[in-house]
C-alpha positions in Angstrom: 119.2 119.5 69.2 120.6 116.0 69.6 120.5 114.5 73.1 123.8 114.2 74.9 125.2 110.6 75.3 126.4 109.8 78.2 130.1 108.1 79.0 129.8 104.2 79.9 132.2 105.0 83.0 130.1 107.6 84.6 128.7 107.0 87.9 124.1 106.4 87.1 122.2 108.8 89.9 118.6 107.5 89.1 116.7 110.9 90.1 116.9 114.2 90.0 114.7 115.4 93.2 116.6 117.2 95.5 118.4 113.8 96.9 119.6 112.7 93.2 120.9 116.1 92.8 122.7 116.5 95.9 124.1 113.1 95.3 125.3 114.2 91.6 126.5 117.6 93.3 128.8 115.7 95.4 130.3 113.5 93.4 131.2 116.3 90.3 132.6 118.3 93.0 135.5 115.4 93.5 136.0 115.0 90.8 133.7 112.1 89.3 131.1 112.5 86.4 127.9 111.0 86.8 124.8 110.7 84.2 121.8 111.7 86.1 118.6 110.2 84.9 114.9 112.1 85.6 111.7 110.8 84.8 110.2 114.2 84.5 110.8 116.8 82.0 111.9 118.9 84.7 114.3 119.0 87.7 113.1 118.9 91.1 111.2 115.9 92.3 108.3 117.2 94.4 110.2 120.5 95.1 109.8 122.0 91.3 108.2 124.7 89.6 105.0 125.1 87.7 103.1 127.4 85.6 100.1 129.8 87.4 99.2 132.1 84.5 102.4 134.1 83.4 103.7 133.3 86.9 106.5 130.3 87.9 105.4 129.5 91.7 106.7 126.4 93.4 104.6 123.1 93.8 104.4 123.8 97.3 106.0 125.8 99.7 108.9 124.9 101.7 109.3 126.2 105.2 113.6 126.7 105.7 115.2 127.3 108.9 119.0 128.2 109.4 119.4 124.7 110.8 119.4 123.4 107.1 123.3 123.5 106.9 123.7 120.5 104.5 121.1 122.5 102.1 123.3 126.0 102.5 126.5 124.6 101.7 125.2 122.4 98.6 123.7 125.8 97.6 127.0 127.6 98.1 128.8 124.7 96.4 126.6 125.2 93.0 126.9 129.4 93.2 124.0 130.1 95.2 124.9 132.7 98.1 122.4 132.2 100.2 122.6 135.4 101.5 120.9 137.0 98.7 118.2 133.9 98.1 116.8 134.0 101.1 115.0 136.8 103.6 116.8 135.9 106.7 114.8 136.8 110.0 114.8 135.5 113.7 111.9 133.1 114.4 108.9 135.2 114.6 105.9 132.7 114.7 102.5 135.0 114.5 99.5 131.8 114.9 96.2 133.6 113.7 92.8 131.8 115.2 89.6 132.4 113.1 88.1 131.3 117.0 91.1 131.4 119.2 93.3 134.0 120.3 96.4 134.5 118.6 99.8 133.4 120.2 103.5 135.6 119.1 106.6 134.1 120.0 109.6 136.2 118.8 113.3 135.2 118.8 115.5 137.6 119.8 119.5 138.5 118.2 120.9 137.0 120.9 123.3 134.0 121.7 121.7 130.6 122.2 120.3 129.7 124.1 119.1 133.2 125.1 117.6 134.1 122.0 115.2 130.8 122.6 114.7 131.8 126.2 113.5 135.3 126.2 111.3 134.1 123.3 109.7 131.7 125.6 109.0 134.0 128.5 107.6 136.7 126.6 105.6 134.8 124.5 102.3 136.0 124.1 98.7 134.3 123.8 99.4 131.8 126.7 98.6 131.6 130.1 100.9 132.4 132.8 100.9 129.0 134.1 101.0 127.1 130.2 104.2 129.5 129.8 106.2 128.7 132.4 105.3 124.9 131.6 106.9 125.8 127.8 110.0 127.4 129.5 110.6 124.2 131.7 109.9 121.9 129.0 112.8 124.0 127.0 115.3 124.4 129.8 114.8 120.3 130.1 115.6 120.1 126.1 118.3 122.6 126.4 120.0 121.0 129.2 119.6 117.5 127.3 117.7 116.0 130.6 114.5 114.3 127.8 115.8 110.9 127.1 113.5 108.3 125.3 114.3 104.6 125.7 111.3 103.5 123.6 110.1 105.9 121.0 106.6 107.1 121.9 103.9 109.6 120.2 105.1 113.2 120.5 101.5 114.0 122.0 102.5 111.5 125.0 106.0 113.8 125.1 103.8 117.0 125.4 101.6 115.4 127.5 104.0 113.6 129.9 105.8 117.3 129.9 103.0 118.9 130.9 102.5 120.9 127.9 98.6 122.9 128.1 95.9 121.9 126.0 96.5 125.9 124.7 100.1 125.9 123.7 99.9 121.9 122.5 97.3 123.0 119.7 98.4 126.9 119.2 102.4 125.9 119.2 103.3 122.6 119.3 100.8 121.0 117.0 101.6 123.5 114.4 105.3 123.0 114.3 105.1 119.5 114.2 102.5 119.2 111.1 105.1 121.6 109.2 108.2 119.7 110.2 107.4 116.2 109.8 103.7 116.4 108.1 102.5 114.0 110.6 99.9 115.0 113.1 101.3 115.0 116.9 99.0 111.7 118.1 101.0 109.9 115.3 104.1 111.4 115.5 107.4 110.0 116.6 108.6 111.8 119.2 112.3 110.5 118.7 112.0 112.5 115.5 110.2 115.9 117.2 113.0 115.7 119.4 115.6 115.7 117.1 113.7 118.6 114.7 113.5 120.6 118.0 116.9 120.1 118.8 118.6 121.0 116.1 116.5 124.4 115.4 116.9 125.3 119.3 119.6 123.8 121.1 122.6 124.7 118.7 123.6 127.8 116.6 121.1 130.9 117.7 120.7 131.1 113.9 119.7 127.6 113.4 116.3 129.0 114.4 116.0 131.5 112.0 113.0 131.6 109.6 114.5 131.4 105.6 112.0 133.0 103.6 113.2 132.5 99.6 113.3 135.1 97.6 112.7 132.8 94.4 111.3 129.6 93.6 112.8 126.4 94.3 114.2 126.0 90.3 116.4 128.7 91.3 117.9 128.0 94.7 118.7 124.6 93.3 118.1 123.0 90.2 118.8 125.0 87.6 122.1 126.1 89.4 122.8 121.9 89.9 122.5 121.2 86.6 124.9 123.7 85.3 127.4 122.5 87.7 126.9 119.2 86.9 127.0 119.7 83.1 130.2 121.8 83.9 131.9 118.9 86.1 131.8 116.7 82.8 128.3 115.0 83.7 125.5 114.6 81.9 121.6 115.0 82.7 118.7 113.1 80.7 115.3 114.3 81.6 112.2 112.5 80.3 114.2 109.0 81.3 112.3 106.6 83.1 114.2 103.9 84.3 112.0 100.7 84.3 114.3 97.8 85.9 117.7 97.2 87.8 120.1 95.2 85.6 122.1 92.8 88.4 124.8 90.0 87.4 126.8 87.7 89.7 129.3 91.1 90.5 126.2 93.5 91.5 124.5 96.2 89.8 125.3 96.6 86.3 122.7 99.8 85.2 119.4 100.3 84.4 116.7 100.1 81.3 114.4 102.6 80.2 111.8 102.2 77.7 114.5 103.8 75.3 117.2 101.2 76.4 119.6 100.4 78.7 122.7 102.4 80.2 125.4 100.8 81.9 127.8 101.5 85.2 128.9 99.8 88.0 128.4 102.7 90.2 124.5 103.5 90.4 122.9 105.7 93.2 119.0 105.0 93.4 117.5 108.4 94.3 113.6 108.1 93.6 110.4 108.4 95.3 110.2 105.2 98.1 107.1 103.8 96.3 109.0 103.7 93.0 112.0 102.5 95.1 110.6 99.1 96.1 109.6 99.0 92.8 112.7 99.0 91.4 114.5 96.8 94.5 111.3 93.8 95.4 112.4 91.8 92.2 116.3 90.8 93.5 116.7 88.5 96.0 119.3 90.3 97.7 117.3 93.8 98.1 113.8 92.0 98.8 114.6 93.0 102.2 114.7 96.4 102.0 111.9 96.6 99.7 109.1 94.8 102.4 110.6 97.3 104.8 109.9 100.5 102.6 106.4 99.0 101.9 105.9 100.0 105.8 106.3 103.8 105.1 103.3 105.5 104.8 102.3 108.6 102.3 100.9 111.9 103.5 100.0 114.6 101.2 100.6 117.8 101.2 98.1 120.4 99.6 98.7 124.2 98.7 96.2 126.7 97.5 97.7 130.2 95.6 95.7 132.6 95.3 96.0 136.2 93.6 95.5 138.9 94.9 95.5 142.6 93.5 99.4 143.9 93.9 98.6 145.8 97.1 97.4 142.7 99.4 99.8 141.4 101.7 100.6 140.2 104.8 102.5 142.4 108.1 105.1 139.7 107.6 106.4 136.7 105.4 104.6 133.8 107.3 101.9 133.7 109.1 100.3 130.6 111.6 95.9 129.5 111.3 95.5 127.7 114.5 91.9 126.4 113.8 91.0 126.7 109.9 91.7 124.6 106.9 94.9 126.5 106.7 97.9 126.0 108.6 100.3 128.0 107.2 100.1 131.6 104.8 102.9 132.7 102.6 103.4 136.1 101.2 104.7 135.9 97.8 105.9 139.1 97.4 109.5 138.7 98.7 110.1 136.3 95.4 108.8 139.0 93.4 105.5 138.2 93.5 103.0 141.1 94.9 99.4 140.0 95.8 100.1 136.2 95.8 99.4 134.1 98.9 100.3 130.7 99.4 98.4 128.5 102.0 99.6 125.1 103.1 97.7 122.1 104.6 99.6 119.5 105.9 98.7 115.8 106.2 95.0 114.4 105.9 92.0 116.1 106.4 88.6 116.8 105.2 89.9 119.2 102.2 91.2 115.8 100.4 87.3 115.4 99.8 86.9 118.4 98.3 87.2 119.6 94.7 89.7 122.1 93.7 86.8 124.8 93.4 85.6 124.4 96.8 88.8 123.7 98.6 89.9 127.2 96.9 86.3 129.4 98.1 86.5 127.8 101.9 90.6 129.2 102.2 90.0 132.1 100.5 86.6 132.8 103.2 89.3 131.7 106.3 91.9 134.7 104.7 89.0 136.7 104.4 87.7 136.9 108.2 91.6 137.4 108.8 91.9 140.0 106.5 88.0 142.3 106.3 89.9 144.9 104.0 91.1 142.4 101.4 89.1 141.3 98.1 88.4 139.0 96.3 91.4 136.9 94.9 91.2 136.8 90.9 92.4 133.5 90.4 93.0 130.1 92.5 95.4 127.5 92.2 95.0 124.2 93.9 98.1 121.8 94.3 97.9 118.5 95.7 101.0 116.2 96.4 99.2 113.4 96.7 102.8 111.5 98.3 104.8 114.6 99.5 106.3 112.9 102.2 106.4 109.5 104.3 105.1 109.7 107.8 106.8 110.1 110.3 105.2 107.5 112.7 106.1 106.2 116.1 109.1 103.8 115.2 109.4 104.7 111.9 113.3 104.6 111.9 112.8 100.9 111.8 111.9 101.0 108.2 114.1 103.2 106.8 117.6 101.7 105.5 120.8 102.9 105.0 123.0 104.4 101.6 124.6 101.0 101.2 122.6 97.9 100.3 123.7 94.1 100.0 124.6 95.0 96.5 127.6 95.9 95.5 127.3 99.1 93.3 124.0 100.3 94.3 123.5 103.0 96.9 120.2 104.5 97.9 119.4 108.0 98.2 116.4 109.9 99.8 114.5 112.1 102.3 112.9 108.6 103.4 116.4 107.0 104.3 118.2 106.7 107.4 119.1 110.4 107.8 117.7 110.6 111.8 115.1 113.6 110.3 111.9 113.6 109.2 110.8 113.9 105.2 112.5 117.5 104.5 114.4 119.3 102.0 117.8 118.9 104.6 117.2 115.3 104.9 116.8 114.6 101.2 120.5 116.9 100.6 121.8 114.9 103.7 121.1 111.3 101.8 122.3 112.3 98.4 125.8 113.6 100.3 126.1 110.2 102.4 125.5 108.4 99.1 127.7 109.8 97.1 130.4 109.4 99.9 129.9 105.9 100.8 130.3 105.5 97.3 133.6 107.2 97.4 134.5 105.5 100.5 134.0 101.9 98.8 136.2 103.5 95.5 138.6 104.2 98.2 139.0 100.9 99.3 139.1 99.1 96.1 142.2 101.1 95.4 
């Protein structure tokens, strides 16, 4: 099958992670055709699919809240009702402890913000005295009364809020290592605020867990690239692009070992590392480059394991305050029986293990959990080595905006100046401000 050729007018989106899509999304859907270039053989970035015997299971697993509204309506925009991807539920966060007690705190059907309040005061697992400190730190959220002037680490927020020792490492810790893969003593807390915010403050169902019924190819990629292909675009996988071509008017294209394409209109939607790459030999984007080289990578690790059909969890998503584990995923709601997905956020001692080992010390945490389960018949370790950058005190600082000094290059990604941390929403929020500052500049050439 020959490979499609792209038009020499169509807009170059260098990527095709969630960002570059969303980007490409946008711009088809007014109207403008773009040629969308992936390194990989596949669609996705680091939120893809791969192979685990005759299963398709995602590289790791996402957690989605109903406060993801840029990610819904992309969805919606490519055909994807959300309503039948997702298992939709109020927050119900169940924290197991191997050593600790657990700790429930269910969100109720109720307005905001007394859905978050009732939650709060019949949380169980916590002192009396710890829970009325979480209520007071919320109703001070809620009512917008914490103001930072300085950004500080969100364990000096907890702390200077009076947040316990129990709910800081059963609650708080927990949430933050999910959101923004960056442990709370590092953390920004500008950025915790603004996570928190948006999940409780708003939309009573901005808080709800989104637990997908399919993998990520399904809820994204596969439906983005028929769109695009429909919209008149066209998408070359397997394309590395190797160099910015720039000229006295801006950005002219790219190479890739196979070439060069050409467009005046190019939106860079890659990895950060490969990102300065790309931007440190120009003059006029050196800049940005020695800023980006100040975002640190975190990994993120996930371990499947196989279960016979009949092993599952009491619900979707389950907490593990105090084991290598932090999070456990029942895969049966994608179609999946007997196939549990634990995450591990951030460093840790299970970056110096091997795969084997890694996989037998999980599977003996979800065993004391779980007495009547057995054995798991096969293990699967995934290691994104870069999942995300962290999200550091300050780290705003470093992270620039869709336009750069050159005209006809616009920059895409989860690591950009979206005001969230490294998540699916704020990689779909970048590609969409991309895509319309580039319309906005088309606008005002005409």
């Amino acid at each position: 099958m020959a490979e499609p050729v792209p038009k020499p007018d169509n807009v170059l989106v260098i990527g095709g992670g969630w960002a570059g899509l969303s980007a490409a999304v946008e711009l088809t859907h007014n109207g403008i055709p773009v040629t969308l270039l992936e390194a990989a053989r596949q669609l996705g970035g680091r939120a893809r699919c791969i192979a685990f015997g005759d299963q398709r299971i995602d590289n790791g697993q996402h957690l989605m809240i109903g406060a993801y509204q840029a990610m819904l309506n992309l969805m919606i925009t490519v055909g994807v009702d959300p309503v039948t991807a997702f298992l939709r539920q109020p927050l119900d966060l169940h924290m197991r402890g191997l050593r600790q007690p657990e700790l429930r705190m269910r969100a109720r059907k109720l307005p905001a913000p007394l859905h978050l309040a009732l939650a709060l005061a019949t949380v169980r697992g916590l002192p009396a005295r710890e829970r009325l400190q979480l209520l007071r730190f919320s109703v001070r959220l809620l009512r917008g009364k914490i103001l930072l002037d300085n950004d500080i680490t969100a364990q000096a927020l907890l702390l200077g809020e009076r947040q316990g020792a129990r709910v800081v490492r059963a609650l708080w810790e927990p949430l933050c290592l999910a959101s923004m893969n960056t442990p709370l003593a590092e953390a920004s807390a500008k950025l915790f605020l603004e996570v928190l915010r948006r999940t409780f403050t708003t939309e009573a169902n901005y808080s709800d867990l989104l637990i997908p019924k399919d993998d990520l190819g399904v809820l994204l990629p596969e439906p983005a690239l028929d769109f695009i292909e429909r919209g008149g675009g066209t998408v070359l996988l397997n394309h590395r692009v190797e160099h910015l071509l720039m000229d006295e008017d801006g950005c002219r294209g790219v190479t890739w070992r196979g070439g060069e394409l050409n467009s005046r209109r190019v939106i860079l939607a890659v990895h950060p590392v490969m990102c300065r790459r790309l931007l440190a030999p120009h003059p006029a984007l050196a800049g940005i480059a020695a800023e980006l080289a100040h975002l640190r990578q975190e990994p993120i690790t996930t371990v499947y394991l196989r279960y016979a059909e009949h092993v599952a969890l009491d619900s979707a998503l389950q907490g593990l305050q105090d084991g290598l584990g932090q999070w456990i995923f029942d895969r049966r709601i994608a179609g999946h029986p007997g196939l549990i997905a634990v995450v591990i956020s951030g460093r840790g001692e299970h970056l110096g293990m091997d795969n084997a080992v890694l996989g037998e010390k999980v599977g003996a945490e979800l065993a004391k959990l779980h007495l009547d389960w057995p054995a798991p018949l096969a293990i699967r370790v995934i290691r994104e080595k870069r999942a995300t950058f962290a999200a550091t005190v300050d780290v705003d600082r470093h992270r620039p905006a869709a336009p750069t000094p050159v005209a006809g290059l616009w920059l895409a990604g989860d690591f950009t100046a979206t005001g969230l941390p490294a998540t699916l929403e704020s990689a779909v929020l970048s590609g969409q401000r991309a895509a319309q500052a580039m319309l906005g500049d088309a606008a005002v050439e005409l």
